[in-house]
N, C-alpha and C positions, 0 to 999 in steps of 0.2 A: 608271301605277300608282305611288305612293310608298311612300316604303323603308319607312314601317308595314305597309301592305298587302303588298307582297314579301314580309316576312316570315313576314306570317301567312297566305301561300298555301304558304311553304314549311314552316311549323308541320301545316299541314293534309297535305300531301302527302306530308309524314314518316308522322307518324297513320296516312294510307292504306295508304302501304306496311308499317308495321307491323303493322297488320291484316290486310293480302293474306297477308305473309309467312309470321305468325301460321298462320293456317288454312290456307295450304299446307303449313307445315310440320307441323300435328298433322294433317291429313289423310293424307300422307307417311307420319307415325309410326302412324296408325292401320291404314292398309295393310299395313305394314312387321311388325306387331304379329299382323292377321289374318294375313299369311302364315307368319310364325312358328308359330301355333295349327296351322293345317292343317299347315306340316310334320313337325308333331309327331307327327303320327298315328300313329307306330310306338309312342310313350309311350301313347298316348291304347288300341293295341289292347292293348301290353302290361297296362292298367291292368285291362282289363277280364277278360283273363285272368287276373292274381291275385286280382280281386272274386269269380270266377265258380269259381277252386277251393275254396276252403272249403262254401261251398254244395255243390257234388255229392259233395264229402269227407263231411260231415255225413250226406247219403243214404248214401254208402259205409256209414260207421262205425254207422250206425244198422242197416241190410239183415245187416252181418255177425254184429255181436252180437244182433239176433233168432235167425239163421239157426245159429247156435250157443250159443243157449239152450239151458239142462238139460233144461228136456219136451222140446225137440224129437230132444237125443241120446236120449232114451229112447225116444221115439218111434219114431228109429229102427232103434236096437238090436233094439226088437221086431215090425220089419219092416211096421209100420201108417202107412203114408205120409198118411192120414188124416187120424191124430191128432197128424202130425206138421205137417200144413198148418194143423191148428188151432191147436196152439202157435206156430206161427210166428207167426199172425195176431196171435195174441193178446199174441206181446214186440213186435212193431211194431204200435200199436195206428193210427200216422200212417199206415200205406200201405194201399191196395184193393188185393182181385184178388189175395192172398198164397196161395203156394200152392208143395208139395214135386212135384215130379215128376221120374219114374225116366228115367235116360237115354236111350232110345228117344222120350220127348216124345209118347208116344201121341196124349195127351189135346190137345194144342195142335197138332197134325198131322191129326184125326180134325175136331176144330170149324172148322178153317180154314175161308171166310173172317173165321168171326167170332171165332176165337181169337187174331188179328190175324198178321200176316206180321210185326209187327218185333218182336212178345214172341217168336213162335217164332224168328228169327235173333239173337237174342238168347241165348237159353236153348243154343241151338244154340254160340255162340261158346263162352259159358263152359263147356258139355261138352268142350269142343275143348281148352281152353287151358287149363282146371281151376284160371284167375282168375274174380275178382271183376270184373265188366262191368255197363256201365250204358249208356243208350242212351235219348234220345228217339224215342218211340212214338205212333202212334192209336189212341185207346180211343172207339168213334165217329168225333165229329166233335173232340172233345176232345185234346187231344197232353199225356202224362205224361212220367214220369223213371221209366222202369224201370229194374231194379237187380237183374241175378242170380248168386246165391253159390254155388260148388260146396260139396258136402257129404261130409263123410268117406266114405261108400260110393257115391260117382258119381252122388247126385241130385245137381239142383238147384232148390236157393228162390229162386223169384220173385215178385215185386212191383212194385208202383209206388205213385208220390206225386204228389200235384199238381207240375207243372212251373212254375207261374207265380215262384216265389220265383227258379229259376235263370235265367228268360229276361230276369224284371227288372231283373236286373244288365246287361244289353242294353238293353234298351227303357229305362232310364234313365239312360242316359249323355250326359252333357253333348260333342257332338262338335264345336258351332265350325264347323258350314260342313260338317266332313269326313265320313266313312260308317262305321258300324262293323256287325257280323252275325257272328251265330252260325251255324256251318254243321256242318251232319252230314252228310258226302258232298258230295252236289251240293247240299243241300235246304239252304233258311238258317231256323232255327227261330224268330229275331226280329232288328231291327234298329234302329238309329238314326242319323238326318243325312242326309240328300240321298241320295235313291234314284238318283236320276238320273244319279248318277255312279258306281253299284255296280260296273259295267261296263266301267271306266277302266281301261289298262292298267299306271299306276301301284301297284293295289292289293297288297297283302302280305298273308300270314296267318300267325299263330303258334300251332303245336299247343296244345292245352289236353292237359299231359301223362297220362300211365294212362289219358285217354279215346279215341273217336273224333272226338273234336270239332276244328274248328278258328275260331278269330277271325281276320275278316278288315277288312283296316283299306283304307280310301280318301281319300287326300287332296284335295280342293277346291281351288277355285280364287278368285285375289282381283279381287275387282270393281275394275274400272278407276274412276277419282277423277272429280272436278268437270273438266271439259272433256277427258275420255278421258284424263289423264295417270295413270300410273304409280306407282308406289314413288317412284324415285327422282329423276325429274321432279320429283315434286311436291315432295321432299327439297330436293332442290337449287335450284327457283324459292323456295321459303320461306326458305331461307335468304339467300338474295341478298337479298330482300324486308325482311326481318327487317335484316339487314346496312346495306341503305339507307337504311330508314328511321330505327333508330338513330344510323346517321353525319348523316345529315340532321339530326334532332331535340339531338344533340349540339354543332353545330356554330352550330343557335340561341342554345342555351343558352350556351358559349361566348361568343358573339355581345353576350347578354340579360349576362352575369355583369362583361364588359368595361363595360360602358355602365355597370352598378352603379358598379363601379369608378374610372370618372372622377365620377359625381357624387360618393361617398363623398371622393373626393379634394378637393372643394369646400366641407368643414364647419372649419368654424375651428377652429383647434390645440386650443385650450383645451377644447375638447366630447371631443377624439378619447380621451380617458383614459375615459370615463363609458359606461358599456352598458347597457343596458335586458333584465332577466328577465321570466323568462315570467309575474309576477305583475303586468309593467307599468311595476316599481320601478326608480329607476335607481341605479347603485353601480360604484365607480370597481375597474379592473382591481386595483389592491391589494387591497383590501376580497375579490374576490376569489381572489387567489392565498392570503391568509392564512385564509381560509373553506378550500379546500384542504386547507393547509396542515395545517389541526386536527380535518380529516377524516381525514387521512391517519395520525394520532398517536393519534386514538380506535381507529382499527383494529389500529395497530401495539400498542397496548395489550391490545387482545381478543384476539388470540394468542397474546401472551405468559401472559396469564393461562388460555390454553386451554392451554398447553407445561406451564405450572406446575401442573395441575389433574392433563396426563399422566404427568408425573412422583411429585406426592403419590400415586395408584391404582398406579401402578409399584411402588415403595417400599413401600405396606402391604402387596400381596403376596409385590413380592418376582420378580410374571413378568410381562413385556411382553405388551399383548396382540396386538402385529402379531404374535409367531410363530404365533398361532391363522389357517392360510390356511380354503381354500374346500376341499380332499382332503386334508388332512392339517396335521402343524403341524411348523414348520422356521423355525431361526434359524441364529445365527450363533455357534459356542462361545467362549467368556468374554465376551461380547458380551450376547445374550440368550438364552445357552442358558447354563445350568451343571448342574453336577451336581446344584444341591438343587433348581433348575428343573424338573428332569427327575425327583427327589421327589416334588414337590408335582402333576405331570403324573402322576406313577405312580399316586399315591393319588387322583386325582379318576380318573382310568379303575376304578381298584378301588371307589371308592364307586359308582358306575355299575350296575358288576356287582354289586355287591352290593343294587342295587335291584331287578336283573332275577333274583336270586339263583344267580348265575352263580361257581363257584368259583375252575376250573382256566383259565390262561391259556397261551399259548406265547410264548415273548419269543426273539428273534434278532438278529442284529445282520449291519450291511456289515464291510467293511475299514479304515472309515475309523479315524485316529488317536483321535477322541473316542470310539468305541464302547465302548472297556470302560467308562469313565467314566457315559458316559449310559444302560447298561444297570444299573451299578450302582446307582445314583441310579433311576432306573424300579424295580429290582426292590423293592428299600427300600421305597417308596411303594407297591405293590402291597400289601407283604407288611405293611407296615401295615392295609390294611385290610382282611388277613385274608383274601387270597387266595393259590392255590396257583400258584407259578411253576415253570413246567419250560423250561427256558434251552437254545435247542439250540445256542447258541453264534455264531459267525461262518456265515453262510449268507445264499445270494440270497435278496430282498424273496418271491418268489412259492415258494419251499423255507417259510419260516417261515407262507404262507397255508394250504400244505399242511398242513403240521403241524397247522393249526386242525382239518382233516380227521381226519388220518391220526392221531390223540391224541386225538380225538371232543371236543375243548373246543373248539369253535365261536368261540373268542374269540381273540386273539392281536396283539402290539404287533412291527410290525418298526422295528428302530432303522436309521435311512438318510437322508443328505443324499441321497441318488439320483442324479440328475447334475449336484447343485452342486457348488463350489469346493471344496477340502479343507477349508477350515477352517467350512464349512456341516455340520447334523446335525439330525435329524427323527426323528418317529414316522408312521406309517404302521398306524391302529387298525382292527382289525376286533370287535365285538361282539354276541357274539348270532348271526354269521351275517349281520350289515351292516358295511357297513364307513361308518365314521364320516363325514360329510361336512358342509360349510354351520353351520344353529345347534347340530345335535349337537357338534362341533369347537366352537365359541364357549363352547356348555354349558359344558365343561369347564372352561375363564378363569373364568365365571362362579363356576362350584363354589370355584375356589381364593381368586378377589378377595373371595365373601363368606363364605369359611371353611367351606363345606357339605362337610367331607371326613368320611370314615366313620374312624373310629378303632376297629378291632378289642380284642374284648377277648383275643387269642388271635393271635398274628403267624401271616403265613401258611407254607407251606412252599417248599422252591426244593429241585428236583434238573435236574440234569444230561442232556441224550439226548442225541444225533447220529442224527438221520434221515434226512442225505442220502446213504445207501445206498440208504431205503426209498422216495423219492422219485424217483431214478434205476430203482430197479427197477421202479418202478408205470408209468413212459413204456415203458421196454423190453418190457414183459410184452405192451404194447398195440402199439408200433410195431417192425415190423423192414424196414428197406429191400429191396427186390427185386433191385437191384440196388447194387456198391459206388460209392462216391461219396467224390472227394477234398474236402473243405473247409478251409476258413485260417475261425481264430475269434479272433478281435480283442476282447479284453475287456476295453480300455482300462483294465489295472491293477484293476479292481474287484472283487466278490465273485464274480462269477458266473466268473472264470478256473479255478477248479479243477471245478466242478458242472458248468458248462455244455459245455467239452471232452469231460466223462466221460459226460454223457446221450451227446451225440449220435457216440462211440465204441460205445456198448452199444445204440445202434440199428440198427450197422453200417458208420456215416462212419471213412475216415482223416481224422482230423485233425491240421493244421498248425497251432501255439497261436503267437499274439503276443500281446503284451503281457498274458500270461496269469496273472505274478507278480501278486498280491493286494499293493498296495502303496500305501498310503493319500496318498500326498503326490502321485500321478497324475503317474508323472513322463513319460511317454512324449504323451500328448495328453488333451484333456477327455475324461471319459467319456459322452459324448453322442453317440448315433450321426445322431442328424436333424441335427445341425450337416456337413453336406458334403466339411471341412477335415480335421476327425477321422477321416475314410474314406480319405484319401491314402494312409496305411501299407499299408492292407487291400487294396486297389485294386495297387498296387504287388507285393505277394507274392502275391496271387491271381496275378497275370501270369508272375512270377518259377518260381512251383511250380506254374503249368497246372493253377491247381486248378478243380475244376464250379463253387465258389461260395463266395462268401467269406459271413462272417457275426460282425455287430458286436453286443455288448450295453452297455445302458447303465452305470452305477457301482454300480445293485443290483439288474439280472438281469432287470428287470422291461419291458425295449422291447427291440427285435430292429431291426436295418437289414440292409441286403442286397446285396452287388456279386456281380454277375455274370463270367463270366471276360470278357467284352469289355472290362471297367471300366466298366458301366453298374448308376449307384444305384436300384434300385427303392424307388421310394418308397411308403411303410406303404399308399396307398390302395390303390393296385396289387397290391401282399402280399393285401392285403383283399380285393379282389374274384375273385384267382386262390383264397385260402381260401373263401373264395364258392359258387364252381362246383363247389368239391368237400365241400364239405355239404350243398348243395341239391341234389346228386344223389342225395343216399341221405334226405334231408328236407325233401320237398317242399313251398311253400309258407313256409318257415320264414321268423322274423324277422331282419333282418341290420341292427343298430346299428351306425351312423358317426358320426364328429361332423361340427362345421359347419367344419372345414379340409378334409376332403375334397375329392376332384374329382368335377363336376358330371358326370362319366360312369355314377358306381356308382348309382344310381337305375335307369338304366334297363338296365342291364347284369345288377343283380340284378331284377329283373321279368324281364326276359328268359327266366332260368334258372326262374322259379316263384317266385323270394321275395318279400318282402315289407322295400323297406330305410326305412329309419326314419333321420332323423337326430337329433342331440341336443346335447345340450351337453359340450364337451371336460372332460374331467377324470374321472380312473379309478373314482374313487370314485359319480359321477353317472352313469359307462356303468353301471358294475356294477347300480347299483340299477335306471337304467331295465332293462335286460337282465333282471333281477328281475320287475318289473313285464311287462313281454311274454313274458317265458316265452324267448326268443332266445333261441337257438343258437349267435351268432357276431355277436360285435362289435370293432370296431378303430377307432384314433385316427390321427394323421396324426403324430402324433407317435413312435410305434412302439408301442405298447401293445395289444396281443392278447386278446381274451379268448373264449377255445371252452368254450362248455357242452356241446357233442356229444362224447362223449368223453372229457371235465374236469369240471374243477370252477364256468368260468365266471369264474373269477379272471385278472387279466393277469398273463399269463407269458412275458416274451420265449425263455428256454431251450424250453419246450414248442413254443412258435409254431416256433422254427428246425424244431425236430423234423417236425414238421406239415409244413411246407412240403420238408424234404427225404424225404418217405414220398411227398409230388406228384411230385418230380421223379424219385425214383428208378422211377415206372410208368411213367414218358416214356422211348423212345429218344431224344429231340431234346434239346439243349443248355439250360440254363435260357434263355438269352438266347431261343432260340428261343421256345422254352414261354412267357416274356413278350412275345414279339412279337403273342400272340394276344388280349392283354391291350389295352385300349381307353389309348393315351396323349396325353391335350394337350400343351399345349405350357405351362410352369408353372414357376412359381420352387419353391424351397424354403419354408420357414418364415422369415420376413425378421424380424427381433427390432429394434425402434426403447425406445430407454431414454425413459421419460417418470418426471414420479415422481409421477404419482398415475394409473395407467392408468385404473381402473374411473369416475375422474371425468370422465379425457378422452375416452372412450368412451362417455359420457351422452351428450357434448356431440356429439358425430358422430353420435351414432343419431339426432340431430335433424333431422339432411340427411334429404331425400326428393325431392331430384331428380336422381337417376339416370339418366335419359333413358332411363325405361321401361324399367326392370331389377325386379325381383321384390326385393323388401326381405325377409329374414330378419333379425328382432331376439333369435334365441333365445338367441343367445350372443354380445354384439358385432352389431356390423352389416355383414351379407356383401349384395351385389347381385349377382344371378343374370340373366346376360342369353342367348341362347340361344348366342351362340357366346362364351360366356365369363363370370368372376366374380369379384369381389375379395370377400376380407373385411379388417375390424380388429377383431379385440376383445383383450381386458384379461387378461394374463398371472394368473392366480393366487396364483403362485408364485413371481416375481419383479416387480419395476417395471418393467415391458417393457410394449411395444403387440406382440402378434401380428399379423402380415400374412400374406396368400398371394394368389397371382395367379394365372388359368391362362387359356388360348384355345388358338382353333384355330387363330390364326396370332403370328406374330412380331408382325405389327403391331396385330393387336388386342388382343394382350396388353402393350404401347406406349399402347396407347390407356386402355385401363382402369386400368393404375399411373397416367398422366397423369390419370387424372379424379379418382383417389382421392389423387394426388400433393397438388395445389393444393386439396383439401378439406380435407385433413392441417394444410396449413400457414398456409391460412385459420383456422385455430384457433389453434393458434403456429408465425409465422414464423422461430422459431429452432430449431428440429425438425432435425436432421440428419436426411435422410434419400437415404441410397444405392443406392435401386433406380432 
């Protein structure tokens, strides 16, 4: 054979393997893939148990408010159980077979068998228990959702409804191979995925809680590959495959590029200046380097004139529009924040309110050195346009939300860099009962660049309160410990040093204060508790004064971090899912918002308990509102930011949140550390902050990757890849020129593995990227 031919058997034979490898390897991953799914199946029952509470809640909530309708208390006040079954029927007009019967169950004991055995063991429980009980039944041949209520004088109403709406949440579930069923007792009232395998002794069930129900899950098994190989057989031969054949096929080309090479070497000198464009034409390297050249100078032109166009809109207002973020708005004082800055910021918030005809506002401020300055400037513009300011003075960001409350003006501005540098300083707006976010925040630039401010004919008013007496008392009235508890409260110099010692004193804590002086130049460390480094001090005196728990607030009161006496930082998801378990025990079902830094645990951790978790997009202002929109009881950032509606207001409040979580521990005898050991932990970095300077552009350009090696793509905020044993995200700080990162697995090395994947993605974009993970 000659060396053309050699060649091109070994051009073919690359190809082959490339192709072998190929399709062992997505075989491999499809495997790898299906047996993921089936392992899942503990998600896959828990899912179907929070599909299936609200449906028999629904029957609940319906059964009870018939069953204490006004006819039927009159009914039976005048002792006519009759006309009390007819009222009943007639408030649940969805259920058959309604009906009031006196405790003895005559009537359903006298017809057996055709009064059926499970309405009478039914009727029979709730005499027993004097709850609300519900049960699938035969009516026939037909199977309902019976439902019966105890009654003030020891009847009870009973009823049923069609069962198909509740069994459906079974019979349509998606299982992937695996087995899922509803069972009452022994008996399984419907099911879905492979019968054949109901019997396996892998299976699990998880209560369906207040019923007798339970769901029960069974995992499957993965079909062995093309010539009986495996997972990782198949893994492993396609990659070799793949390997070979690219080393092969490179080593042509290689081979083909040499050969170019010496011919290219054989054109006479005088040609090698001249190149040929893709229109055919030919033009000497000069020609184009000075084409280049004048490309390069058109561009450098149109920027300049884009700098000069930001500067002329600067100038006629007078305010930058980068302090306008995405939750708030924050610069930098004599920079792009000033006094009159924060004028002209005052009076576009009052023309606002004066749209919504909104009067009284609450204005508060941090510690920082520019706060009297930017509150006075804010009130000024307020009171121009003829609103009323009541100033409670220097007070934590979630004191001054209160106030929105606790003052009945729904409205309020807190003035707060939060946990920027000293010389940073912000508003922090709520109106209406929203709190400002996204184009509302832009609105407002808008209002001042085109001069849309309200000019009162009538300046507004400004007095004076202090209400964190009344906001200290409103925790205390609700919380008091069971037991006493030592704590150390690290308030990195900020506002929350005097408020936030004094809550959780009046709940019961001794507390040990560091860095508790209010002192705006943050001389002791940043006031950021998700930073790690900042927790040394905390960590170090927790150990020194043997205290249960140390506890850190940010620079305005509004995130919480946590060490333990071991010296272990629990981190906010953690916090999260221990506040979790003790709201879904008194509200079941509820909604539980996270955002997308989270750990890939609390999904199935809160199913688990009965909830329902939701993630969303980072930033206080965007929980708040989704939280809004679901009606949620309990949500939290990764950042430190708390926000409990069971009990609150629904506002993030780091001082409240410490609160909360030491009323958990104080009902434990065991150690916090312990108490978190029960707590579900990967293996995870912190919040990894990379400086870029234009994050939200460099993070377009990442959302663009989509091969993750069969990871689950989330674009809701940033781009996180979700794989079953592990996750990365990146997405775009808000609030400063930062890239956000986080990493977590279940082992060292696979969390190695996934920063390495996300590593060279990073830097594929720009290789001049520092980056230190």
């Amino acid at each position: 054979m000659g060396k053309a031919g050699g060649d091109s058997a070994k051009t073919v034979l690359g190809v082959l393997l490339l192709g072998l490898g190929g399709f062992l390897l997505w075989q491999g991953i499809s495997q790898k893939q299906q047996g993921d799914r089936l392992g899942n199946v503990g998600n896959l029952r828990n899912g179907v148990v929070t599909a299936l509470r609200p449906v028999l809640k629904k029957a609940v909530t319906a059964a009870e408010k018939a069953a204490h309708a006004p006819a039927v208390e009159s009914a039976l006040a005048a002792g006519d159980r009759a006309a009390a079954s007819r009222a009943f029927a007639s408030a649940w007009p969805e259920a058959s077979a309604a009906e009031v019967l006196s405790p003895d169950l005559e009537p359903l004991y006298a017809g057996l068998p055709a009064s059926g055995y499970g309405r009478t063991a039914l009727a029979e429980s709730v005499i027993n228990s004097k709850k609300t009980d519900l049960s699938f039944v035969k009516v026939g041949s037909a199977t309902v959702l019976a439902v019966g209520v105890p009654l003030s004088n020891g009847d009870v109403a009973l009823a049923h409804v069609p069962a198909a709406p509740a069994l459906a949440v079974v019979t349509g579930t998606q299982t992937d191979g695996s087995y899922v069923a509803l069972l009452q007792g022994r008996s399984t009232l419907a099911s879905a995925g492979d019968a054949s395998i109901a019997d396996k002794a892998s299976g699990e069930s998880t209560d369906v809680e207040g019923t007798h129900l339970k769901v029960l899950g069974v995992a499957g098994e993965v079909a062995p590959g093309v010539l009986g190989l495996g997972t990782w057989p198949s893994l492993i031969l396609g990659l070799l495959g793949l390997l070979g054949g690219i080393a092969l096929l490179m080593a042509q080309a290689k081979r083909r590029k040499a050969a170019a090479e010496a011919r290219a070497a054989e054109v006479p000198e005088e040609d090698s200046g001249a190149v040929k464009t893709a229109d055919g034409s030919t033009v000497t390297v000069s020609d184009l380097v000075d084409q280049r050249l004048q490309a390069n100078q058109a561009a450098r032109a149109a920027r300049e004139q884009s700098l000069r166009e930001i500067a002329a809109v600067r100038a006629a207002s007078g305010v930058d529009k980068s302090i306008f973020r995405a939750y708030d708005i924050r610069g930098v004082v004599g920079d792009t924040l000033s006094k009159e800055v924060a004028h002209k910021i005052g009076q576009a918030i009052g023309s606002l309110m004066h749209e919504k005809g909104l009067k009284d506002i609450v204005v508060g401020r941090d510690g920082r050195l520019s706060g009297p300055d930017m509150v006075e400037g804010l009130t000024a513009g307020l009171r121009a346009a003829g609103r009323n300011v009541i100033d409670i003075g220097m007070a934590p960001t979630p004191v001054v939300y209160f106030g929105a409350y606790e003052l009945r003006t729904g409205t309020c501005v807190a003035v707060t860099g939060s946990h920027n540098p000293p010389d940073y300083n912000g508003f922090k707006i709520v109106v209406g009962g929203t709190t400002l976010s996204g184009e509302a925040i832009t609105d407002l630039y808008t209002r001042i660049s085109e001069e849309r401010l309200h000019q009162a004919g009538q300046e507004g008013t400004l007095e004076s309160r202090d209400i964190n007496p009344a906001y200290i008392e409103r925790i205390a009235s609700d919380i008091q410990l069971e037991r006493p508890l030592r704590i150390v409260v690290d308030a990195g110099n900020g506002v929350a040093g005097e408020v936030g010692p004094a809550v959780l004193e009046a709940i019961g804590a001794t507390v040990e204060r560091l860095y508790c002086e209010i002192d705006g130049h943050f001389p002791n460390h940043h006031p950021d508790p998700s930073e790690p480094h900042n927790l040394e001090d905390l960590v170090d005196m927790v150990a020194r004064r043997d205290a249960d728990l140390g506890v850190a607030f940010d620079g305005d009161g509004d995130r919480l971090g946590v060490i333990t006496r071991a010296g272990h930082n629990i981190f906010p998801d953690r916090l999260l899912m221990l506040f979790a378990d003790d709201v879904l025990s008194r509200n079941p079902g509820a909604v539980i918002v996270h955002d997308v830094k989270c750990t890939g645990a609390i999904g199935s951790f809160v199913m688990g308990r009965g909830g329902s978790p939701m993630m969303w997009k980072t930033g206080h202002s965007l929980i708040k509102a989704k939280m809004k929109e679901e009606e949620a009881e309990l949500a939290g950032e990764m950042s430190g930011h708390f926000f409990f509606q069971e009990r609150w207001y629904g506002f993030d409040d780091g001082i409240y949140a410490a609160a909360r979580l030491l009323e958990i521990l104080a009902r434990r005898t065991e150690s916090a550390d312990e108490v978190f050991a029960e707590i579900p932990e990967g293996i995870s970095t912190p919040e990894i902050k990379v400086p870029v300077e234009d994050p939200h552009a460099f993070v377009a350009r990442f959302a663009q990757f989509n091969d993750f090696d069969g990871a689950k793509l989330t674009t809701l905020d940033g781009l996180r890849a979700d794989w079953v044993d592990g996750w990365g995200l990146v997405r775009a700080s808000n609030t400063t020129p930062i890239l956000v990162l986080r990493f977590e697995a279940k082992s060292e090395e696979r969390l190695e593995e996934i920063k390495g994947i996300f590593r060279a993605k990073l830097l594929e974009i720009d290789p001049a990227l520092t980056l230190t993970f």
